[in-house]
C-alpha positions as semicolon CSV with decimal commas, in nm:
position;residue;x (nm);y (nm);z (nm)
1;X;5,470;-9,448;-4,014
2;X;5,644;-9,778;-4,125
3;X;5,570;-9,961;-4,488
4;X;5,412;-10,217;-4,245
5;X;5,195;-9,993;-4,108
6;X;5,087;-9,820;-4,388
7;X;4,971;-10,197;-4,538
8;X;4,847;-10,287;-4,194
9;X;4,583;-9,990;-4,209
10;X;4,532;-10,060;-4,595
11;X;4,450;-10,407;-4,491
12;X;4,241;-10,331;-4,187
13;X;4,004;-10,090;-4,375
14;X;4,013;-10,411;-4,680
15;X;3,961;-10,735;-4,496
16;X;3,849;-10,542;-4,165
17;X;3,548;-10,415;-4,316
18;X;3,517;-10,692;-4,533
19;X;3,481;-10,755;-4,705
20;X;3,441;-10,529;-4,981
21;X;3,270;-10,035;-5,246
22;X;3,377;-9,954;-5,470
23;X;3,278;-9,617;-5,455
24;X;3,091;-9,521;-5,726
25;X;3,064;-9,151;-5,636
26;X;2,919;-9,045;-5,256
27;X;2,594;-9,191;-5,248
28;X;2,439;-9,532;-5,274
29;X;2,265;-9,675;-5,591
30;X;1,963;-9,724;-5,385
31;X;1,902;-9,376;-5,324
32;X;1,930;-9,291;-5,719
33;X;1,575;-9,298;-5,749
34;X;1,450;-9,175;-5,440
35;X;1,271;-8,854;-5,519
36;X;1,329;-8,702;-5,185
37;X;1,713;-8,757;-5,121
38;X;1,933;-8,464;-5,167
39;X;2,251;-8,659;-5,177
40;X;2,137;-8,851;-5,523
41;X;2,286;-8,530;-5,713
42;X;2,634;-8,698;-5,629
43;X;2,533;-9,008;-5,870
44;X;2,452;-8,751;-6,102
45;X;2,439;-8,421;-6,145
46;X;2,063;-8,338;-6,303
47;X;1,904;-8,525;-6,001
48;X;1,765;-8,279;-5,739
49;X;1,543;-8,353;-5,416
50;X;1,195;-8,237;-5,424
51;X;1,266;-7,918;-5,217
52;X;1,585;-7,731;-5,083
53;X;1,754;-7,827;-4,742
54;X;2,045;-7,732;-4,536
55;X;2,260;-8,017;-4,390
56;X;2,358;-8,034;-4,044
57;X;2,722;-8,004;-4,012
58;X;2,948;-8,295;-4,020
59;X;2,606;-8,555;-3,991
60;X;2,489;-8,430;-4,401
61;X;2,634;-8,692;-4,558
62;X;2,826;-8,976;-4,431
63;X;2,954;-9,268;-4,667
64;X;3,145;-9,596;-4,623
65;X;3,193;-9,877;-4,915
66;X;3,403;-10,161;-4,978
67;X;3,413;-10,407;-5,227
68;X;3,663;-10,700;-5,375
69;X;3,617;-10,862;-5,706
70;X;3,630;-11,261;-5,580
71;X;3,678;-11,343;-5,196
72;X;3,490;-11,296;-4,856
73;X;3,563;-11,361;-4,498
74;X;3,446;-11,695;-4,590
75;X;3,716;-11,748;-4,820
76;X;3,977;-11,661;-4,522
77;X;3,828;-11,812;-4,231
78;X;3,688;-12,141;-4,192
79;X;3,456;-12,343;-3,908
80;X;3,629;-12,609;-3,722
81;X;3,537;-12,721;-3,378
82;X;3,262;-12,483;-3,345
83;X;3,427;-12,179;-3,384
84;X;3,614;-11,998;-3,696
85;X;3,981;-11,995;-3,764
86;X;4,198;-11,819;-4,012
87;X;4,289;-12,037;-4,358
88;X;4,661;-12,053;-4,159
89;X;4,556;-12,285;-3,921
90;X;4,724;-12,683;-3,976
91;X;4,364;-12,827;-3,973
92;X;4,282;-12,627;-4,303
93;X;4,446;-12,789;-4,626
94;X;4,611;-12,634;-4,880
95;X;4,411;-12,697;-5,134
96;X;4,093;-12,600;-4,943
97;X;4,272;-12,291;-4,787
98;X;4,335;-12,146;-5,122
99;X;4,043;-12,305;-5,389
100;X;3,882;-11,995;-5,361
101;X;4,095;-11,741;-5,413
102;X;4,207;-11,614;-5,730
103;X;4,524;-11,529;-5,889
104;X;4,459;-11,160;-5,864
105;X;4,222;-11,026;-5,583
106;X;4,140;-10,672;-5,653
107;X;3,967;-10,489;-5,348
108;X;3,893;-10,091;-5,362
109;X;3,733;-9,909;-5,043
110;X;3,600;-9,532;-5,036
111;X;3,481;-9,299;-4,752
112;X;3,289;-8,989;-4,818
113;X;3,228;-8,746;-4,494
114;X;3,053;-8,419;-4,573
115;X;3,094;-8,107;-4,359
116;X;2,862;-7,902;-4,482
117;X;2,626;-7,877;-4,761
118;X;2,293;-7,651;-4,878
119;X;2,064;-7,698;-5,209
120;X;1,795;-7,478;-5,289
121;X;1,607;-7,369;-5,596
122;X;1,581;-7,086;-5,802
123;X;1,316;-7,059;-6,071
124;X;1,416;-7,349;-6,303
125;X;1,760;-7,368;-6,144
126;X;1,880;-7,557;-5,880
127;X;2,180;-7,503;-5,634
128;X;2,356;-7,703;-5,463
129;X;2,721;-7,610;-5,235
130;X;2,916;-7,896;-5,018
131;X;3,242;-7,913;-4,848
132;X;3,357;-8,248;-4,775
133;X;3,654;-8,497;-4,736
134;X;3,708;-8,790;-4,918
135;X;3,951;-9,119;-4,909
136;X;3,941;-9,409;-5,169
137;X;4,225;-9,711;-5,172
138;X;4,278;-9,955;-5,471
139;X;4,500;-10,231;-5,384
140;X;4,547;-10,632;-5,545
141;X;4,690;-10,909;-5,346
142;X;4,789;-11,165;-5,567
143;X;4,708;-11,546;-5,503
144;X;5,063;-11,587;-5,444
145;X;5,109;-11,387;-5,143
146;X;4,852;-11,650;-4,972
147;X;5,080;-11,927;-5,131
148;X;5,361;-11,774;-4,889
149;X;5,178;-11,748;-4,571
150;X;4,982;-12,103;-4,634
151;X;5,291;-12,336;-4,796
152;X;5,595;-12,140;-4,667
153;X;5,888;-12,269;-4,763
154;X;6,012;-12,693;-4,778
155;X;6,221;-12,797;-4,468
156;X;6,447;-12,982;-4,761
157;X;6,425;-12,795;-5,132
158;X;6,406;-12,452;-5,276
159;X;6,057;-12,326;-5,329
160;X;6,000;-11,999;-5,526
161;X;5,731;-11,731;-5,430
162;X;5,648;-11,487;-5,757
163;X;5,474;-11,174;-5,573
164;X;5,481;-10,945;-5,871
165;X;5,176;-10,683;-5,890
166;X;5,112;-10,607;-5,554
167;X;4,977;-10,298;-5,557
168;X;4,818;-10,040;-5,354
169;X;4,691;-9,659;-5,446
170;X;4,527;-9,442;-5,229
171;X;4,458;-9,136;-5,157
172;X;4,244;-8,878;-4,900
173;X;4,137;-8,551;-5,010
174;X;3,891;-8,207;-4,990
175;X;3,598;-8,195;-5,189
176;X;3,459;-7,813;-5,203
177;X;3,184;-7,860;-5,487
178;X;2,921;-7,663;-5,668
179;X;2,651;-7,811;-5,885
180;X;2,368;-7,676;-6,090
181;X;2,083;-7,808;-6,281
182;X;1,863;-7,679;-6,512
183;X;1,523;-7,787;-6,668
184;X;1,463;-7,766;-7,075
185;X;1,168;-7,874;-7,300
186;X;0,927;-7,816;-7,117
187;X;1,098;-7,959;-6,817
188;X;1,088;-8,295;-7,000
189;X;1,535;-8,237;-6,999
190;X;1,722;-8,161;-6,681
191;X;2,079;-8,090;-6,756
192;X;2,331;-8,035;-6,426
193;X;2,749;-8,021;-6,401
194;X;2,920;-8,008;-6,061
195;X;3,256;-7,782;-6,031
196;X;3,495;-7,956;-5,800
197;X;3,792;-7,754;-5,625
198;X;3,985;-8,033;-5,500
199;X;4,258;-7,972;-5,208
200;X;4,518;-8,316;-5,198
201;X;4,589;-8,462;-4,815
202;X;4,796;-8,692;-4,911
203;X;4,841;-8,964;-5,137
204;X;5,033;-9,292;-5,194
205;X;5,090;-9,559;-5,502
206;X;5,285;-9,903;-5,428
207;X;5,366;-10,073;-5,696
208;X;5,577;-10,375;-5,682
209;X;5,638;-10,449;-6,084
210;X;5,875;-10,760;-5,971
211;X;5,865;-10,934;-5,629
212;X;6,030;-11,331;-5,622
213;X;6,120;-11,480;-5,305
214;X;6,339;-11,767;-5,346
215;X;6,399;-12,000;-5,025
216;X;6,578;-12,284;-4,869
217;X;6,582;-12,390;-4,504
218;X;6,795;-12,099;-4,369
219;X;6,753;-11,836;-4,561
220;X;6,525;-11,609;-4,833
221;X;6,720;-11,453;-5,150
222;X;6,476;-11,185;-5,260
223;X;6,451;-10,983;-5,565
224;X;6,267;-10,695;-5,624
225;X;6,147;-10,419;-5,847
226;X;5,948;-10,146;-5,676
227;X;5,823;-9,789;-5,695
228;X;5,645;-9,605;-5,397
229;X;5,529;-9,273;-5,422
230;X;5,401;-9,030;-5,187
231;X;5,255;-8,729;-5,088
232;X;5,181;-8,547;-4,750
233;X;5,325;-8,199;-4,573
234;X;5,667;-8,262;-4,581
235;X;5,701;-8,570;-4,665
236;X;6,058;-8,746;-4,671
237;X;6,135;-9,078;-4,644
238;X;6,301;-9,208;-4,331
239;X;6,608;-9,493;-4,287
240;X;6,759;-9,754;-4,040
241;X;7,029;-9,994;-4,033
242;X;7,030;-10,327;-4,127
243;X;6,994;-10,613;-3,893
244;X;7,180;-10,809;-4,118
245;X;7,402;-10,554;-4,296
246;X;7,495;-10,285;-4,064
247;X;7,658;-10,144;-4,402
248;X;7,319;-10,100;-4,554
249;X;7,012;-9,832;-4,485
250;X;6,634;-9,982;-4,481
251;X;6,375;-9,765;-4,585
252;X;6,184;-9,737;-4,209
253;X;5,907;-9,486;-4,336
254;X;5,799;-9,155;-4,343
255;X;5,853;-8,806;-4,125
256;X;5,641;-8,566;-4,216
257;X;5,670;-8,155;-4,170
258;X;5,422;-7,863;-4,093
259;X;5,115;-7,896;-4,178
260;X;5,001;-7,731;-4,565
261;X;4,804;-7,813;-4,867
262;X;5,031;-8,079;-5,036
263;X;4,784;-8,046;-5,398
264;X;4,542;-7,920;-5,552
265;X;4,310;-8,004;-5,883
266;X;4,016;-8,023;-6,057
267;X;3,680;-8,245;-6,099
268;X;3,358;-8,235;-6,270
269;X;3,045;-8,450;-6,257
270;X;2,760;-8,405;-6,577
271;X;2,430;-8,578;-6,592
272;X;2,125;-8,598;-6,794
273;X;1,778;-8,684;-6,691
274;X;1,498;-8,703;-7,022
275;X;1,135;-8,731;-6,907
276;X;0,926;-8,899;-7,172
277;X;0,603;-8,792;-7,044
278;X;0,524;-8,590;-7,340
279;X;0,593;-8,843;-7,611
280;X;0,260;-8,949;-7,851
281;X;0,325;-9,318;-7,724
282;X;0,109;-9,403;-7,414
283;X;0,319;-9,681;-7,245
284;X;0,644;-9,416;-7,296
285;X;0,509;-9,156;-7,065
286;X;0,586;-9,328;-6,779
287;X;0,948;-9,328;-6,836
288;X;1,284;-9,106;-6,767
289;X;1,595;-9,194;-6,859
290;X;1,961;-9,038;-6,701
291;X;2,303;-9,062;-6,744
292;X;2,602;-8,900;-6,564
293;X;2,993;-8,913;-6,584
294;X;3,165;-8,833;-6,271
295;X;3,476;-8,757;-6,102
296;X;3,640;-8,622;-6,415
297;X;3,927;-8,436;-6,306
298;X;4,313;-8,471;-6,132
299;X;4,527;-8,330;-5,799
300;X;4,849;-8,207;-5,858
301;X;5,089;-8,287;-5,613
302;X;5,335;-8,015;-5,510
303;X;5,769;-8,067;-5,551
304;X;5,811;-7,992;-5,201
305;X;5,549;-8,239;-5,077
306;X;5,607;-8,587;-5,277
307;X;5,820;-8,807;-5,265
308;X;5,922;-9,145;-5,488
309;X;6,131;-9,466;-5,387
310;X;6,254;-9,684;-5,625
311;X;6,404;-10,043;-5,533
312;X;6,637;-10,157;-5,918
313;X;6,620;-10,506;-5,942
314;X;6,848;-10,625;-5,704
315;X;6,877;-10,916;-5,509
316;X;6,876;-10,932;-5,105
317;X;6,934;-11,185;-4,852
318;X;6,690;-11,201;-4,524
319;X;6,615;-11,500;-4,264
320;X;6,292;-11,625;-4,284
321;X;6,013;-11,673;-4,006
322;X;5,834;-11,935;-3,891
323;X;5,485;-11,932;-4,003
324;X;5,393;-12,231;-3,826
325;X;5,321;-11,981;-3,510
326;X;5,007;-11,875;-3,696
327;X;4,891;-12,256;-3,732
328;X;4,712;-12,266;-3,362
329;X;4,426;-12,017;-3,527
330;X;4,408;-11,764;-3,294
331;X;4,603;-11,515;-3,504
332;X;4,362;-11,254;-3,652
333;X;4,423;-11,206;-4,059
334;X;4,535;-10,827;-4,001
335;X;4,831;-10,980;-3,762
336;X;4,910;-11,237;-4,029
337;X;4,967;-10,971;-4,283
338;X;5,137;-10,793;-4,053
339;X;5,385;-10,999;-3,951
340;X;5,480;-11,143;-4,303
341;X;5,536;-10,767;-4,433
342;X;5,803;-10,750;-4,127
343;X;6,011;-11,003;-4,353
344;X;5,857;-10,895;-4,683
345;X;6,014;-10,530;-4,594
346;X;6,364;-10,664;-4,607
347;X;6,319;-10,782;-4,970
348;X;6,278;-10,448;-5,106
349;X;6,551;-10,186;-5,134
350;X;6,402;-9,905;-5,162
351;X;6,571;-9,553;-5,167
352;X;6,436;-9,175;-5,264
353;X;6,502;-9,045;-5,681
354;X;6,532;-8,726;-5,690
355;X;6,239;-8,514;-5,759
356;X;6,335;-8,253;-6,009
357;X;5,899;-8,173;-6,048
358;X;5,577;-8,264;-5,898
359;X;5,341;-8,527;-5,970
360;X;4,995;-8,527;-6,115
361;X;4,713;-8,797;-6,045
362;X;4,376;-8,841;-6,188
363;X;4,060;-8,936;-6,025
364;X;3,881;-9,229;-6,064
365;X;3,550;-9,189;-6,291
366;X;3,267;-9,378;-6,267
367;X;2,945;-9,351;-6,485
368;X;2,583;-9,392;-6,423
369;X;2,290;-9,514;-6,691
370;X;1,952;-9,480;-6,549
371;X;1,599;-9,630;-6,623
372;X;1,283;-9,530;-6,447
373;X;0,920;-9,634;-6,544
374;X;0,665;-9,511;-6,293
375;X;0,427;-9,800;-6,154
376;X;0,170;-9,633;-5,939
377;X;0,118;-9,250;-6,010
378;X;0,345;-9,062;-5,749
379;X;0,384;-9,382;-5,539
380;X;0,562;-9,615;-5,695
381;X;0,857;-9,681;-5,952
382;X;1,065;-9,936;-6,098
383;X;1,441;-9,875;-6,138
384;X;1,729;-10,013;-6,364
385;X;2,090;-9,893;-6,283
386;X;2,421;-9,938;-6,469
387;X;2,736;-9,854;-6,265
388;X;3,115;-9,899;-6,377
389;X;3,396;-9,750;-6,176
390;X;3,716;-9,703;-6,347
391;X;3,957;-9,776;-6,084
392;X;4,347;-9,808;-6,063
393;X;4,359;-10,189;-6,166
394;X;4,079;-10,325;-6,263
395;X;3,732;-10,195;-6,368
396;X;3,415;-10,265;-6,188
397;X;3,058;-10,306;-6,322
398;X;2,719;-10,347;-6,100
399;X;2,367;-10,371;-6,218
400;X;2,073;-10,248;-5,976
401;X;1,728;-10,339;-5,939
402;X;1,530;-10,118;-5,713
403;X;1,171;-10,100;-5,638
404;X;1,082;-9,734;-5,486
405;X;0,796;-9,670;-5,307
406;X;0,642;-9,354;-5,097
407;X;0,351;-9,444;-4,881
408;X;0,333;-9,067;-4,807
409;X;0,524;-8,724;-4,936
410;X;0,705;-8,747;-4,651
411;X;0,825;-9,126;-4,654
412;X;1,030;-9,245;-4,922
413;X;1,145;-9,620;-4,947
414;X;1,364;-9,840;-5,158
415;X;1,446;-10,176;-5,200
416;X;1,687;-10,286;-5,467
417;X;1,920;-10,623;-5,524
418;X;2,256;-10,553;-5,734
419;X;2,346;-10,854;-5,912
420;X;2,761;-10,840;-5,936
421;X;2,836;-10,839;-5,581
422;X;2,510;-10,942;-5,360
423;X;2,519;-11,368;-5,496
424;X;2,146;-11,389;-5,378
425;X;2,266;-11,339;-5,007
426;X;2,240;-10,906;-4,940
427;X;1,995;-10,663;-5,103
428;X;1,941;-10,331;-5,046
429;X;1,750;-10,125;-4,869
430;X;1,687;-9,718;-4,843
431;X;1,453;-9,501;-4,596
432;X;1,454;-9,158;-4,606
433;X;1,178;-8,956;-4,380
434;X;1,117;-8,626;-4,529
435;X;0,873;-8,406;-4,375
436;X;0,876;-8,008;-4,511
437;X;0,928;-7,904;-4,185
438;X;1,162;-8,042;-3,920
439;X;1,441;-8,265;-3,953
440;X;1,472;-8,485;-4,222
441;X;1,644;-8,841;-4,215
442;X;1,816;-9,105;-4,408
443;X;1,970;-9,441;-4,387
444;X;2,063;-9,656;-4,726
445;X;2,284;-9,984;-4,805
446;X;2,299;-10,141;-5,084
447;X;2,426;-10,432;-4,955
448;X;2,261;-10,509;-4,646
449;X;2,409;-10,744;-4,412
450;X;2,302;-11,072;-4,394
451;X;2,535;-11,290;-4,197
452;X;2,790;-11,182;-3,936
453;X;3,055;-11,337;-3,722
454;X;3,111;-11,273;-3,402
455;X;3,341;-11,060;-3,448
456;X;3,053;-10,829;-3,634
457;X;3,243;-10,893;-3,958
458;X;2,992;-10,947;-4,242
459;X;3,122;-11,346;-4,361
460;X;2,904;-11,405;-4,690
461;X;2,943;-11,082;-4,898
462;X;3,164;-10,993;-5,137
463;X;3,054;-10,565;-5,096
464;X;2,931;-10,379;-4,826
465;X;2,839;-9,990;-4,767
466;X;2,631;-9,797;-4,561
467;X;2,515;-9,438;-4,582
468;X;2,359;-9,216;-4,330
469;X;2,230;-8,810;-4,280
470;X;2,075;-8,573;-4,146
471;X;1,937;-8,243;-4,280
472;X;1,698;-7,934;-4,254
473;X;1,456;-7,900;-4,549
474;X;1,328;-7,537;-4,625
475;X;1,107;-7,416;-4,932
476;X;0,829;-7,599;-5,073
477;X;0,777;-7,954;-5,303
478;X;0,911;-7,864;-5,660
């Protein structure tokens, strides 16, 4: 797979899906207080469904999120003539083209798939086993690689592009996980940890530390300072000649080799849940409070199976293109980025270091503060939840809102607004059917859609995610 490609699918799955999750564990925030939902115990370890289930394979759990810190689809495309075109077209100014963007545009996307999972209880104890696969990206595209494709380069002076701290980390992984919980105090405490045995697919971490493109009318001078590392089975890193320099080898991508478990590591997940209802004060009974620190842990990547690129700072000479082809509008974002990393690709050196050892990574925590207060005895609550992801650049923060109510025991229903990402135009929204017997269904968001172009890309939010399952319950109501 080419550099190009591996930024085309990083960009696809960012602006594609766009935009936006950042991925604070496997489960949406709606869910957290949902009594019935068996996938809450990702968010934090001491929560556990109402009665034990058995998840039917590959449909248990199934999680998508995105999320960017400042721009939309809105921000990229624009309406003119009745229809929407890309922020490259020559009817769309500068100035308007790039007023909202900001210098650095962090975006992070995550995708949790489980195959199989079971929870069931056992006196005060409960048990829960999954087996699942996992993928998270962190990436920033600075304001000045929009500068490039918008303003190019002056027909009659030098112009100067600084594209320092592009970045991109990602990686996909196995999740085999057990968790237990236990109930203290009179079961006014619940304490639970999850175990994580964590098997590494592959992984990859761009990091361009210096990136200035310097141009006149006929050609680019480029200079560049950039690591890459990777792992995947076999990885090595694969070369071509120069177009311009048949002297000189271009890094082309990757070949990989048979098929093995490139790394392996470690995670664990702890929560808390404290249920006031035997405190003296009346209007305290009514309330629980949690808390829960996840994804603790690291994969360690084997010798055999990574890889790292380095381009020194050295400077390189490449022909530019001519963005004006993107100016009729027609060109989708995805093929704008694509193209541009064509001639991008020829500013950066890069070449393999040795690799005397492997390479260790850690995961990205997040943390969860809870507040509960119960409304309408076994039928309603009010929720409060604090979120922060720690991710690769930048750290993310969301505050939820959620009003839970269950009409029955065997309907559960949430509706919630999160205040960082939403900007008064999504909410969320959570139903989970729950019978003892049967099948039992889910379907969450936290940021429900509200508007969507034709192209059934979501235009107004800055987040988006979307979780789904099915599952078998057995035992009775705890």
């Amino acid at each position: 797979m080419k550099l190009r490609s591996l930024f085309s699918v990083s960009v696809a799955i960012i602006i594609g899906c766009i935009l936006s999750p950042d991925g604070f564990a496997q489960s949406t925030r709606s869910s957290y207080f949902m009594k019935t939902s068996y996938t809450r115990t990702a968010l934090n370890a001491a929560l556990r469904p109402e009665h034990g289930y058995i998840g039917v394979p590959f449909l248990s759990n199934i999680y998508l999120d995105a999320r960017t810190n400042t721009f939309n689809m809105e921000n990229l495309t624009f309406p003119l003539n009745g229809e929407r075109v890309t922020f490259m077209h020559a009817q769309i100014s500068e100035s308007q083209a790039l007023s909202n963007i900001s210098t650095d545009n962090y975006i992070t996307t995550n995708l949790a798939f489980s195959i199989f999972s079971a929870g069931f209880f056992r006196g005060d104890s409960y048990w829960n086993f999954d087996f699942g696969i996992r993928a998270n990206a962190d990436s920033n595209v600075p304001k000045s690689v929009f500068e490039l494709l918008k303003v190019g380069f002056k027909e009659n002076e030098t112009v100067t592009h600084d594209l320092s701290n592009i970045s991109l980390a990602g990686s996909v992984f196995g999740e085999i996980g057990v968790t237990n919980s236990r109930t203290f105090l009179n079961n006014s405490l619940t304490l639970g940890a999850r175990g994580k045995l964590l098997l590494g697919i592959s992984y990859l971490d761009l990091d361009a530390k210096s990136l200035n493109i310097t141009a006149g009318s006929e050609f680019w001078r480029a200079k560049s300072q950039v690591i890459l590392r990777g792992a995947a089975p076999g990885i090595k890193g694969r070369y071509e000649e120069n177009e311009y320099n048949p002297d000189k080898q271009d890094f082309d991508g990757f070949d990989f080799g048979d098929f093995n478990i490139p790394g392996f590591g470690l995670g664990l997940d702890i929560g808390a849940v404290y249920d006031f209802k035997d405190v003296s004060v009346d209007f305290l009974r009514k309330l629980k409070v949690s808390y829960a620190l996840n994804d603790l842990g690291f994969i360690s990547w084997s010798k055999s199976n990574f890889v790292q690129l380095s381009s020194p700072e050295t400077e390189v000479i490449v022909s530019p293109n001519d963005y004006t082809t993107h100016n009729d509008g027609t060109t989708s974002i995805i093929d704008i980025f694509d193209h541009a990393l064509d001639d991008l690709r020829q500013a950066v050196n890069l070449h393999e270091d040795p690799v005397t050892s492997g390479y260790t990574a850690t995961l990205r925590a997040n943390m969860n503060v809870g507040l509960e207060y119960e409304v309408w005895d076994d039928k309603m609550t009010a929720g409060f939840l604090y979120s922060t992801r720690f991710g690769k650049y930048f750290t993310s923060n969301e505050f939820t809102l959620s009003a839970n109510y269950m009409p029955k025991p065997w309907l559960a229903t949430t509706f919630s607004y999160s205040f960082a990402y939403s900007a008064f135009k999504t909410f969320g929204l959570a139903v989970h059917v729950a019978p003892t017997r049967g099948i039992n269904f889910f379907l969450a968001s936290d940021y429900s859609i509200v508007r969507i172009s034709p192209q059934w890309l979501p235009t107004s939010s800055h987040a988006i995610n979307l979780q789904m399952g099915v599952s078998i319950p057995f035992g009775g109501r705890q």
